[in-house]
C-alpha positions in Angstrom: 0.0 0.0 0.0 2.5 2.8 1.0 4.6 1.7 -2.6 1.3 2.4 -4.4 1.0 5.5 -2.6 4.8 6.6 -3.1 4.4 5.5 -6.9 1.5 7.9 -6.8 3.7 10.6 -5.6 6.0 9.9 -7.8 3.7 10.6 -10.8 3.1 13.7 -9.9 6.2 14.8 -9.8 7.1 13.3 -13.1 3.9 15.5 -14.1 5.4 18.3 -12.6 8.7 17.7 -15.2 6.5 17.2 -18.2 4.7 20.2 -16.9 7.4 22.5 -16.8 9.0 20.9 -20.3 5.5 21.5 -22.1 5.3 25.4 -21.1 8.6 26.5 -20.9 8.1 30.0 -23.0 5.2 31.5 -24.8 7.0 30.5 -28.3 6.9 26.4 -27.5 10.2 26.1 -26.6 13.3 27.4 -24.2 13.9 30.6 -23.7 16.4 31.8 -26.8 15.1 29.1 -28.8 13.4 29.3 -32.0 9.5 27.0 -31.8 10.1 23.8 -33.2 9.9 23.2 -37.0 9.9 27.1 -37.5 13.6 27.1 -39.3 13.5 23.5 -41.2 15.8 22.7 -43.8 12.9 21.5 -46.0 11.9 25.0 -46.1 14.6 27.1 -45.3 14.8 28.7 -48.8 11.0 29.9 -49.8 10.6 31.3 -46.2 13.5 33.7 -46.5 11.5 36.3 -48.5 8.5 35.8 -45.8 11.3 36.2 -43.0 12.2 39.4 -44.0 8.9 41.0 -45.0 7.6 39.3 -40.8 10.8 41.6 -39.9 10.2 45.0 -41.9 6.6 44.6 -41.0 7.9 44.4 -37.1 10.0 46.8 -37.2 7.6 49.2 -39.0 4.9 48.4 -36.5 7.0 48.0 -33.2 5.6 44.9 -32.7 8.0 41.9 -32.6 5.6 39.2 -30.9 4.4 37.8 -33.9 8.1 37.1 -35.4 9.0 36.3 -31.6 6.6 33.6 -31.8 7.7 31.9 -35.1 11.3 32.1 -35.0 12.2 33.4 -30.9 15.0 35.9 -29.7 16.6 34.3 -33.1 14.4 36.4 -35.3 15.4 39.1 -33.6 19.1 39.1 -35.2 17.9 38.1 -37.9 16.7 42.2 -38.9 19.0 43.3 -41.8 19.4 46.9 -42.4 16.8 46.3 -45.7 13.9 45.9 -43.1 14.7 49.1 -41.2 13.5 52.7 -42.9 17.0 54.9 -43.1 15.5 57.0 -46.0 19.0 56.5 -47.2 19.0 57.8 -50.9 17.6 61.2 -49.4 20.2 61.3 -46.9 22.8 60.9 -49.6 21.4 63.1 -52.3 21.1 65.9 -48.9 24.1 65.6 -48.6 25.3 66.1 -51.7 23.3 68.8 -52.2 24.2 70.7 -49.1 27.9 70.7 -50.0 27.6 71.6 -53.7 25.9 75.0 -52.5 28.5 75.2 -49.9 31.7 74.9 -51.7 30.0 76.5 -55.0 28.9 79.5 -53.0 32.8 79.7 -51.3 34.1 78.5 -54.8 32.4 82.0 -56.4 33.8 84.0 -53.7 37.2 82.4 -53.8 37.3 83.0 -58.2 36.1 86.9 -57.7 38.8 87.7 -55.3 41.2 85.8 -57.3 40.4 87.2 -60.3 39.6 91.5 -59.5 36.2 90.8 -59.7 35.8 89.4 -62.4 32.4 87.6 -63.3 34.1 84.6 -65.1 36.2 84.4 -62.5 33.4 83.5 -60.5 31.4 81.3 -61.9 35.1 79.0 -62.7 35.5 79.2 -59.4 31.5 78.4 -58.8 32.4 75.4 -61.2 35.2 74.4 -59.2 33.9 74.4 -55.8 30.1 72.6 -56.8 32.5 70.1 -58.4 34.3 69.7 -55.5 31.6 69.6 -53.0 29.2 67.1 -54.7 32.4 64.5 -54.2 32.8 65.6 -50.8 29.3 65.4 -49.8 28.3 62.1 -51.3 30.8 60.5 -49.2 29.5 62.4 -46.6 25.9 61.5 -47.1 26.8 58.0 -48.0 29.1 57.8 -44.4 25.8 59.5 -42.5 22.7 57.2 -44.2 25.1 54.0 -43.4 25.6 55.3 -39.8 21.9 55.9 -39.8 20.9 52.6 -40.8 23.4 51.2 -38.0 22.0 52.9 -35.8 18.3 51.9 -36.7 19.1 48.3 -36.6 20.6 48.5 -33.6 17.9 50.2 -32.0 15.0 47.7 -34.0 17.4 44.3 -32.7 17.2 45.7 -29.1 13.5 46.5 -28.7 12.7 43.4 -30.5 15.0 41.4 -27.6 13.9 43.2 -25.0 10.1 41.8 -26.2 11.7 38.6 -26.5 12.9 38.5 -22.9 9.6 39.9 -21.5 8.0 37.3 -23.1 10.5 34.5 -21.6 10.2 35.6 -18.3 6.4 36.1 -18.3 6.6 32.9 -19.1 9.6 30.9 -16.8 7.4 32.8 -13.9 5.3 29.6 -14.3 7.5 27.3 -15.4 9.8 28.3 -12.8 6.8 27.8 -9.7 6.3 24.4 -11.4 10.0 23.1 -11.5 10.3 24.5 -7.8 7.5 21.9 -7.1 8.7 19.4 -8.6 11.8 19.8 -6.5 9.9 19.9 -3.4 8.0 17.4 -4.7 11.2 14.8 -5.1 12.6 16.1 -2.0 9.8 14.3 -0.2 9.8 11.4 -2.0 13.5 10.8 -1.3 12.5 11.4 2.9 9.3 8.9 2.4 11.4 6.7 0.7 14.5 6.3 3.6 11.4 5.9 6.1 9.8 2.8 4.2 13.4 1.5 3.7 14.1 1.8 7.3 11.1 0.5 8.2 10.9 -2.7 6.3 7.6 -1.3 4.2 9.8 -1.6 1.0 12.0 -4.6 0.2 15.7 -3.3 -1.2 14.8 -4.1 -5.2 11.2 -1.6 -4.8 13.2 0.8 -3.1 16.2 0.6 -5.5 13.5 1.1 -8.7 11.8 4.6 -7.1 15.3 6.0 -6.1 16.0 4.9 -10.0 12.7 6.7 -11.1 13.3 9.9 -8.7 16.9 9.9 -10.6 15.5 9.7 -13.6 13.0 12.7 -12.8 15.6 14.7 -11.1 18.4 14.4 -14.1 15.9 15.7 -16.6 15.2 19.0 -13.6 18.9 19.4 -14.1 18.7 19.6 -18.0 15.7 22.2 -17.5 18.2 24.4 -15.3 20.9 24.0 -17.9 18.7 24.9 -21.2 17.4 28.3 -18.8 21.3 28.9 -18.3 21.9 28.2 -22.0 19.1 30.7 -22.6 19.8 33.6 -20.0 23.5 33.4 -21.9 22.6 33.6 -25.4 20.4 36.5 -24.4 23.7 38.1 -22.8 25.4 37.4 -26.4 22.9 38.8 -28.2 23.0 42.3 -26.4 26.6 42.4 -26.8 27.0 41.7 -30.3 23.9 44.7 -30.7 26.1 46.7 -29.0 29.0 46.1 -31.1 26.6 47.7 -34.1 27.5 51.0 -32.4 31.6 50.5 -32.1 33.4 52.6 -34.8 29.8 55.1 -35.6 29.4 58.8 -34.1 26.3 57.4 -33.0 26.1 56.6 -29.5 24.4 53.5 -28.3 20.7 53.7 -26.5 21.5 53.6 -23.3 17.9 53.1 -21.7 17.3 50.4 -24.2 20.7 48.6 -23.0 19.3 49.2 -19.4 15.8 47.5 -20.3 17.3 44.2 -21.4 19.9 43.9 -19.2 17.6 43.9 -16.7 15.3 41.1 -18.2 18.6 39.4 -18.2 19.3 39.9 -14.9 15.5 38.7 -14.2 16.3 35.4 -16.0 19.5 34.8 -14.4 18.6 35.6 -10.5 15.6 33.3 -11.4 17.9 30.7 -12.7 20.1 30.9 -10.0 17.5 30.1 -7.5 16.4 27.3 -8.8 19.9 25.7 -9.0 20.5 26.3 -5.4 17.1 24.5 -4.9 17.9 21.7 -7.1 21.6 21.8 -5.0 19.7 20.9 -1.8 18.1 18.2 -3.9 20.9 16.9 -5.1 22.9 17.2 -1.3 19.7 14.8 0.1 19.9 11.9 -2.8 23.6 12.0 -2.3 22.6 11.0 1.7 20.3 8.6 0.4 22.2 5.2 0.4 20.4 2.0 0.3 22.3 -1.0 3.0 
C-alpha cells in the first residue's frame, strides 16, 4: 500500500517535469530558442523572402511578438538593415546637395577675389567648388545614411530582444513555480522513501527502482536548469553583439534600451540561479540517500 502511494507521488512529480517541459516559453520552446519546425531545412529557402517582410513589417509596427513567436529571440538578429526605414537615398542626395551650394557659394567667392572681380572668374571658381563639393558630400551623405541605418538596426534588434525576454520571463514565472515543485516534490519522495526502507515497508529491489525513477525525474530537472542557463547566456550574447553595431559610428548606443534588457537578463539569471540552489539541496539529500 505505502509503494502504491509513493508511486503515486511519484507521478506527480514526473507531471510536474513534463509540466514545466510543455510550457517552458510563450514560443513552444526554451527561452532563446526558435518553436520547433519554425527554421527547417525543408523549407529554409522559400521562407526567407516571408522572413524578411515578418521583420520589416515588425519593425515598422513596433511589434516583434508575432516574429517572436515563429522564430524566438533568433528572429530578432535576424533584422537586416533592408527591413529598417533609413531613407538612405535622401540622406545621400542631402548631402550632396548641401555641399555643392556650400563649396559653389565659397568657390564663387574664392574666383572673384582671385580674379579682381571678375564675373568669369566666378562662376570658374563656382564650377570648381560645386564640383568639389558634390564628391565631398556624397561621401559624406553616404558615411551619414550607413551610420543611420546602424543605428536603426541596432535600435529595432534591441526593442525586438527586450520583447523577446519579457516574453520568456512572463513565461519561466510559471514554469519556474512548477519546476520548484517538482523539487519539493522529489525532495519528499526521497525522505518517504529512507522511512519505508528503514522500516521494512519496501523490500531493497522496490526501493532501489523509485530512487531509479526519482533519478530519472531529477536528471531531466537538471537539464531544464541547464537549457534556462543556455538561454539567460545567449540572451547576454545577443546584447553584446547589438552593442558592437554602435563601435566605430558617431552614433552613440541607447543607453535606456541597454538598461531595459539587461535587466530582463538579470530577471532570468537571478531566477535561474534560484532554482539551481534548490535543485543543490536536492541533489545534497539523494547524495545521503544510500540504500544498506
Amino acid at each position: 500500500m505505502r509503494s502504491q502511494s509513493s508511486s503515486r507521488s511519484l507521478l506527480l512529480a514526473v507531471a510536474c517535469v513534463s509540466a514545466f517541459e510543455s510550457g517552458c516559453t510563450s514560443s513552444g520552446g526554451m527561452i532563446g530558442m526558435a518553436p520547433e519546425g519554425s527554421s527547417t531545412a525543408s523549407h529554409s529557402s522559400s521562407s526567407g523572402s516571408a522572413q524578411s517582410t515578418d521583420a520589416a513589417s515588425a519593425v515598422a509596427s513596433g511589434n516583434f511578438k508575432p516574429l517572436i513567436t515563429r522564430q524566438g529571440v533568433e528572429g530578432c538578429m535576424a533584422i537586416s538593415e533592408k527591413d529598417v526605414p533609413t531613407n538612405y537615398v535622401e540622406t545621400v542626395l542631402l548631402g550632396t546637395a548641401a555641399w555643392t551650394i556650400l563649396l559653389a557659394a565659397v568657390g564663387a567667392a574664392a574666383g572673384v577675389v582671385l580674379t579682381g572681380g571678375h564675373g568669369d572668374g566666378a562662376a570658374a571658381g563656382a564650377i570648381v567648388g560645386g564640383a568639389l563639393g558634390a564628391g565631398l558630400g556624397a561621401d559624406s551623405g553616404v558615411r551619414t545614411a550607413e551610420q543611420k541605418a546602424n543605428y536603426a538596426l541596432q535600435l529595432a534588434r534591441y526593442d525586438c530582444q527586450i520583447q523577446a525576454a519579457e516574453m520568456d520571463n512572463e513565461s519561466l514565472k510559471g514554469s519556474g513555480d512548477r519546476l520548484r515543485a517538482s523539487v519539493d516534490t522529489l525532495t519528499r519522495q526521497l525522505d518517504q522513501l529512507e522511512d519505508d526502507y528503514a522500516n521494512k515497508r519496501l523490500t531493497r529491489a522496490q526501493a532501489q527502482k523509485e530512487l531509479n525513477d526519482i533519478d530519472d525525474a531529477s536528471a531531466s530537472l537538471k537539464n531544464r536548469l541547464a537549457a534556462m542557463k543556455d538561454g539567460a547566456d545567449k540572451y547576454q550574447q545577443y546584447s553584446a553583439s547589438t552593442e558592437s553595431l554602435a563601435k566605430g559610428t558617431d552614433l552613440a548606443i541607447d543607453e535606456a534600451r541597454v538598461a531595459a534588457l539587461d535587466q530582463q537578463i538579470t530577471e532570468m539569471k537571478t531566477r535561474g540561479a534560484d532554482l539551481e540552489q534548490q535543485y543543490a539541496q536536492l541533489a545534497e539529500r539523494r547524495k545521503a540517500l544510500v540504500l544498506q
